[in-house]
C-alpha positions, 0 to 999 in steps of 0.5 A, a space after each residue: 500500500 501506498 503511503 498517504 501523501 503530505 500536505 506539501 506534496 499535494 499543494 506541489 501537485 495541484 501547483 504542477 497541474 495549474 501551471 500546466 492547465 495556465 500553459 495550455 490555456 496560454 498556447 490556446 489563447 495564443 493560438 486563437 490570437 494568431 488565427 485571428 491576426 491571420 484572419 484579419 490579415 487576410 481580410 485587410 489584403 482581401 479589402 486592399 486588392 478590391 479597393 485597388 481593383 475598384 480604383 482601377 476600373 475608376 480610373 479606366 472608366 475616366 481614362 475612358 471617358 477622357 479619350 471619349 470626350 477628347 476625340 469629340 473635341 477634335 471632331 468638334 474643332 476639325 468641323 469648325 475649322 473646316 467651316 470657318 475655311 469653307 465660309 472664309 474661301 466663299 467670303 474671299 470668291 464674293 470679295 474678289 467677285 466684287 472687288 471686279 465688278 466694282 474695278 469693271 464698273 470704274 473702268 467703264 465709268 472712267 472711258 465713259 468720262 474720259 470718252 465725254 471728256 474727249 468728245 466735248 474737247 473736240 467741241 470746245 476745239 473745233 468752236 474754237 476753230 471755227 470761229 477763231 478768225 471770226 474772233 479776230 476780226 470781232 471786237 470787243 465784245 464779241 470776243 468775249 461772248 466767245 471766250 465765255 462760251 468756251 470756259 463755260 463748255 470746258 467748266 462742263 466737262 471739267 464738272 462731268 469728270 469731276 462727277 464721274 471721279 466721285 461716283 467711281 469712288 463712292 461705289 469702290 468705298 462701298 465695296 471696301 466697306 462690305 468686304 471689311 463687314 464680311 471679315 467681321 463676319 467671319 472672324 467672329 463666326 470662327 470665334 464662335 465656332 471655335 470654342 470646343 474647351 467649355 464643352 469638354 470641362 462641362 463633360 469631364 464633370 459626370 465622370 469626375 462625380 462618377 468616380 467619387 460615387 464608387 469609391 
């Protein structure tokens, strides 16, 4: 038979058997926190890759959207040059159109005048021929009826060409005025025309909104 075990020895036992059942419970509490730490490890790179994921595909759809926008700028900007050409090759065609007429019409004018011109200096010449020995052998006062008739007619045609001088540069004025109206009118059609960045800030906006909404 076994002898009955002492009071020290028993509290040594109970004192061996807490101290392991403290180890296991420690290596317990230990492992439980080391899965838990993984557990949470693996949740924050699982959160990570899908919040880089998201951000990515954000990105893609704005990049997207960007070339989208860009590419409609372009064709915005291409059109609206090739008008403002368009418009400004017709403006140029009517201007020399009536940069024409206007020169054919002075030129007509200005034989007009000149062919009058010439035609009452061959008046004024041959009254003047034809009376000049009347005039010589007239006195006085006759002389003078003469001299005045010949001022009077040179005074005329002097007035017709000074008439035609001024008709021929009114109407050129008037061209010079209407090819410079139609510069203004193309230059501020193609300021208008030509304005494609408001309409690309206005569109970026939606996508600036959009990302902030998935993130």
């Amino acid at each position: 038979m076994s002898k009955p075990k002492g009071l020290l020895t028993r509290i040594g036992d109970a004192m061996d058997a807490a101290s392991e059942k403290a180890q296991k419970v420690g290596a317990s509490i230990a492992k439980k926190a080391k899965e838990v730490a993984t557990d949470a490890k693996l949740e924050t790179q699982r959160a990570t890759a899908s919040m880089a994921k998201k951000a990515r595909a954000t990105r893609t759809s704005i990049e997207r959207r960007a070339r989208t926008v860009e590419a409609d700028a372009k064709k915005a900007y291409g059109k609206a040059e090739r008008s403002v050409k368009r418009r400004a090759k017709a403006a140029k065609a009517d201007a020399e159109k009536a940069a024409g007429r206007a020169a054919r019409a002075v030129k007509r004018q200005t034989e007009a005048a000149k062919a009058g011109a010439e035609k009452v200096a061959g008046r004024v010449k041959r009254a003047v021929g034809v009376k000049k020995a009347a005039v010589k052998r007239k006195s006085g006062a006759a002389g003078k009826t003469a001299a005045r008739k010949a001022a009077a007619v040179k005074t005329a045609a002097r007035k017709r060409v000074a008439k035609a001088s001024t008709a021929v540069g009114k109407r050129a004025a008037k061209v010079k005025k209407a090819s410079k109206k139609a510069g203004t009118t193309l230059r501020r059609s193609a300021a208008k025309a030509v304005n494609p960045p408001a309409k690309k800030a206005s569109a970026r906006k939606p996508a600036k909104k959009a990302a902030r909404k998935r993130a």
